[in-house]
Every structure is written in structure tokens, then in C-alpha cells.
N, CA, C and O atoms as a GROMACS GRO file, in nm:
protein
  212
    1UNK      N    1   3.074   1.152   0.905
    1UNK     CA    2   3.088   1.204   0.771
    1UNK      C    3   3.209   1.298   0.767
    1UNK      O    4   3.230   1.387   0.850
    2UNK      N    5   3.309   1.263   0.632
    2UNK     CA    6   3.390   1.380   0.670
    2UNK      C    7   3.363   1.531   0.641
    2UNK      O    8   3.288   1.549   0.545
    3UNK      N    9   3.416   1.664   0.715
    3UNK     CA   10   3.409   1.798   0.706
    3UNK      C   11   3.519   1.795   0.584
    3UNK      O   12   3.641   1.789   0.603
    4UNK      N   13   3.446   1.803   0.438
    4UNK     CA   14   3.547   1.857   0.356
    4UNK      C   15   3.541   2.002   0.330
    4UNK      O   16   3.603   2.050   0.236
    5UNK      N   17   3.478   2.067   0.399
    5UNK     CA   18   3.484   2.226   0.440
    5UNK      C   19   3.606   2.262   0.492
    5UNK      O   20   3.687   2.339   0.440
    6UNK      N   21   3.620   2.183   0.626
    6UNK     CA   22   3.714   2.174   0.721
    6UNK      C   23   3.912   2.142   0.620
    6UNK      O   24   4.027   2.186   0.624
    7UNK      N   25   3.846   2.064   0.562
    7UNK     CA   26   3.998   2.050   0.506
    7UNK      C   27   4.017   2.080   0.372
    7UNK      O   28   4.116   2.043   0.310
    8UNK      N   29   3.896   2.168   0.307
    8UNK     CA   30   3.934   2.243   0.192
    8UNK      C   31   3.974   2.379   0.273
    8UNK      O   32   4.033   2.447   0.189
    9UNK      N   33   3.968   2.456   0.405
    9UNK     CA   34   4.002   2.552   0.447
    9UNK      C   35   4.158   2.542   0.521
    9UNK      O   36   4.248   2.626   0.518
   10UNK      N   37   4.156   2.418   0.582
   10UNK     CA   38   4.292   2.386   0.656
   10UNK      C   39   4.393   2.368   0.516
   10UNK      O   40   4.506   2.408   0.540
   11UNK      N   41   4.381   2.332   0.422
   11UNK     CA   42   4.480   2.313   0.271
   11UNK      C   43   4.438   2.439   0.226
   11UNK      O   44   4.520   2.507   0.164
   12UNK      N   45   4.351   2.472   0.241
   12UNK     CA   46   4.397   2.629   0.153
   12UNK      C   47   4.457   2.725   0.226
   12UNK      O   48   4.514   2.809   0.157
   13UNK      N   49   4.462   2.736   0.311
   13UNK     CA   50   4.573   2.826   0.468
   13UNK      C   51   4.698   2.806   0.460
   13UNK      O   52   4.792   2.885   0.469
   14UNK      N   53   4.693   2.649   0.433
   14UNK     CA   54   4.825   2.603   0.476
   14UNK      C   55   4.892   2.609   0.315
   14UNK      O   56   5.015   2.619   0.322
   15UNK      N   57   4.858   2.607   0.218
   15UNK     CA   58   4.910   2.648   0.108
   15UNK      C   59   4.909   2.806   0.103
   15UNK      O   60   5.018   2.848   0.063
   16UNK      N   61   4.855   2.866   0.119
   16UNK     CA   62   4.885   3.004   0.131
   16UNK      C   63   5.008   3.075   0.242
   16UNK      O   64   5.075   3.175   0.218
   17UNK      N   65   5.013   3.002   0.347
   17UNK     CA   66   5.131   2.989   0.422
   17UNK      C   67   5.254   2.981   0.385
   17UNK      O   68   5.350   3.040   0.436
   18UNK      N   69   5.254   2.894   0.275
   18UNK     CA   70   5.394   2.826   0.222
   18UNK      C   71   5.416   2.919   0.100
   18UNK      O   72   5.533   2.927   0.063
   19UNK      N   73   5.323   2.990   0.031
   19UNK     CA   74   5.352   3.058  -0.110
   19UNK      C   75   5.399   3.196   0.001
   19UNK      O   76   5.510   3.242  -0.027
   20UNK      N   77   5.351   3.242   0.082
   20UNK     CA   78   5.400   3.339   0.174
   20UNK      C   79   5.538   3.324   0.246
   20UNK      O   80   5.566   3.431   0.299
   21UNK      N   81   5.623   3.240   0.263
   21UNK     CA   82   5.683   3.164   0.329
   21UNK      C   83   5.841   3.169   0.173
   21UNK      O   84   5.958   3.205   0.159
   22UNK      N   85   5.744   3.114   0.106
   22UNK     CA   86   5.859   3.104  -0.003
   22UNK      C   87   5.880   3.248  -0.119
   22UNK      O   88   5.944   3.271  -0.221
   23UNK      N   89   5.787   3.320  -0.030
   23UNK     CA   90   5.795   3.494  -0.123
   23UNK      C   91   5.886   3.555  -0.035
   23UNK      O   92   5.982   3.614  -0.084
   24UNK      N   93   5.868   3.549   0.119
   24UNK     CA   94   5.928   3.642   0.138
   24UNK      C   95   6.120   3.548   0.146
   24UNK      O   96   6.218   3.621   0.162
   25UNK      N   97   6.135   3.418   0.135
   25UNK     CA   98   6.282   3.381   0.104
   25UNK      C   99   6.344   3.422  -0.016
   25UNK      O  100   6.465   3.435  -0.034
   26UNK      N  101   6.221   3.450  -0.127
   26UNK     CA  102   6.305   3.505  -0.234
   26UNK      C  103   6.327   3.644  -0.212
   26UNK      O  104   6.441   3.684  -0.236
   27UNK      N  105   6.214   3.754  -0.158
   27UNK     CA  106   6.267   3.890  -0.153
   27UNK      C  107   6.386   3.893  -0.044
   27UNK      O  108   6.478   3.973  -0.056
   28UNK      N  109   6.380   3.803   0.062
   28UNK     CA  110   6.552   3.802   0.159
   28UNK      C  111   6.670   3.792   0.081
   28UNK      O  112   6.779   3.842   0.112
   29UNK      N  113   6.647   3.733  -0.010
   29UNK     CA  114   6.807   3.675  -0.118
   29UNK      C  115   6.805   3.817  -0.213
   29UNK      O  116   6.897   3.875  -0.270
   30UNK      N  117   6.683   3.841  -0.206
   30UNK     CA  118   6.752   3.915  -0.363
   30UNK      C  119   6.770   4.048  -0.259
   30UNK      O  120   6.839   4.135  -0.312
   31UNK      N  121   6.736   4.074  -0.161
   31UNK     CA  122   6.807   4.192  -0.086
   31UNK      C  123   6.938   4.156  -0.049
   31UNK      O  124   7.022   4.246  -0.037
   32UNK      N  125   6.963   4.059  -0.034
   32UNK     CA  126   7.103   3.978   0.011
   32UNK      C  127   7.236   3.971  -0.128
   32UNK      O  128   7.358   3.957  -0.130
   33UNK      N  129   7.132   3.990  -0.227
   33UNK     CA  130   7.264   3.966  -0.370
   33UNK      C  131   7.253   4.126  -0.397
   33UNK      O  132   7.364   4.180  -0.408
   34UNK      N  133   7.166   4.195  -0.408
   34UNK     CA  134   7.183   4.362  -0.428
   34UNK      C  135   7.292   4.407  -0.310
   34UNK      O  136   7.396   4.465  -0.342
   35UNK      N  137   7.268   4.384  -0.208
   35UNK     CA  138   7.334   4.458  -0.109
   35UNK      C  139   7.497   4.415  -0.080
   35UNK      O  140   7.577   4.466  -0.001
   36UNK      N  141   7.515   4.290  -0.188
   36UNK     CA  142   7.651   4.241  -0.191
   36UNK      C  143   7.755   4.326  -0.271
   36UNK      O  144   7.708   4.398  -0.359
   37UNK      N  145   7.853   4.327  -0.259
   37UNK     CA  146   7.943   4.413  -0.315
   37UNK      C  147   8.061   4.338  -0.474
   37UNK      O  148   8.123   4.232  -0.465
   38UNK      N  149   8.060   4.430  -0.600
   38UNK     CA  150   8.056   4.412  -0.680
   38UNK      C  151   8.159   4.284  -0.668
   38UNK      O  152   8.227   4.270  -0.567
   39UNK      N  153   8.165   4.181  -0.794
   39UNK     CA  154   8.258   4.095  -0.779
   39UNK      C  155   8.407   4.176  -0.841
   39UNK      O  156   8.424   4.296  -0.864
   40UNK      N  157   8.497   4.068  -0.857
   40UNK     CA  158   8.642   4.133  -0.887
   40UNK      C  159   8.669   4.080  -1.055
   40UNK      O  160   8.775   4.028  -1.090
   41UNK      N  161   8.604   4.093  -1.108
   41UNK     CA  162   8.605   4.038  -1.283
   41UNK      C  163   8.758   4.047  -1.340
   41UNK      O  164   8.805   4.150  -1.388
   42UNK      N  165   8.809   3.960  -1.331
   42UNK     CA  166   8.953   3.951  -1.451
   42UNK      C  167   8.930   3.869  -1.559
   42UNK      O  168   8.860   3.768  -1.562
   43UNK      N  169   9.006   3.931  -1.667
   43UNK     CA  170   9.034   3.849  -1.768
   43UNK      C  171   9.156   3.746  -1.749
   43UNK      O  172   9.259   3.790  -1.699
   44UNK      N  173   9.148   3.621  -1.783
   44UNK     CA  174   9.254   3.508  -1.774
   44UNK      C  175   9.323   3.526  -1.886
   44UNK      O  176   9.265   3.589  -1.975
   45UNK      N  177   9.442   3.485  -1.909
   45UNK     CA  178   9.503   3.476  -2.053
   45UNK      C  179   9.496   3.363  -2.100
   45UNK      O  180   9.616   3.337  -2.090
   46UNK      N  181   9.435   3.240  -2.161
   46UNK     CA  182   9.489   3.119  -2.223
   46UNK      C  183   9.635   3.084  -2.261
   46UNK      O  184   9.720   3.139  -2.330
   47UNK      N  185   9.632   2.956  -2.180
   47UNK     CA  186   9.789   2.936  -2.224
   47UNK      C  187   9.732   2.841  -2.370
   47UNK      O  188   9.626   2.785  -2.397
   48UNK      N  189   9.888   2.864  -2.456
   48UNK     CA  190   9.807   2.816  -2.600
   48UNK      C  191   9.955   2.662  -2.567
   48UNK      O  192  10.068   2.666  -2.518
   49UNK      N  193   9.884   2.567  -2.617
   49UNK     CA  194   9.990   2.452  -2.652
   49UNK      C  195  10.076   2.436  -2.744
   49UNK      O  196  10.056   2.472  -2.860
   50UNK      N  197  10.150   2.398  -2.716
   50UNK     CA  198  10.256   2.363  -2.853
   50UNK      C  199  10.183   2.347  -2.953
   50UNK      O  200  10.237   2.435  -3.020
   51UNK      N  201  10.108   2.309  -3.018
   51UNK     CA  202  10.043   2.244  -3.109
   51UNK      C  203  10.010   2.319  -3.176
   51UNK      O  204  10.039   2.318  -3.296
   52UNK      N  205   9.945   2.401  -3.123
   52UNK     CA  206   9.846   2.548  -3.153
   52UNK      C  207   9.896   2.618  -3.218
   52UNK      O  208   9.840   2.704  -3.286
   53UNK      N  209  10.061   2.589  -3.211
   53UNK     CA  210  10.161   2.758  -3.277
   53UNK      C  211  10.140   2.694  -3.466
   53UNK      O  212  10.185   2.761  -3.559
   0.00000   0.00000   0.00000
């Protein structure tokens, strides 16, 4: 007979594993984009076409 005890506990571990797993990759990144240093923001000028004048 199967133990569906057995593998409602082994899938619920192992899903709890992976939501643990994929929490702490997001708190690594977002310590990883805070701790990055500001970007260099310029404004571009558009070149305008002949056409445009």
C-alpha cells in the first residue's frame, strides 16, 4: 500500500526547501543592487534630421 503520509511529508519539506532556497537568492541580489554604487545618468542630445528643421 502506498505511505501517502510519507510523501505528503517528503513534498512538503522539499517544497519548503525551495521557497527557502529562492528567499534567501532574492535577499542576496537585493543586498547585491543596494550595495552597488550609483549609476552615471547622462542626458543624450537627439540629433534632429534634416527633415525635422
Amino acid at each position: 500500500m502506498t505511505d501517502y503520509a510519507a510523501m505528503y511529508k517528503r513534498l512538503f519539506n522539499l517544497t519548503t526547501d525551495a521557497i527557502a532556497i529562492l528567499q534567501q537568492a532574492q535577499q542576496d541580489t537585493e543586498e547585491m543592487y543596494v550595495a552597488s554604487p550609483e549609476p552615471d545618468i547622462m542626458v543624450l542630445e537627439s540629433k534632429k534630421l534634416e527633415d525635422d528643421e
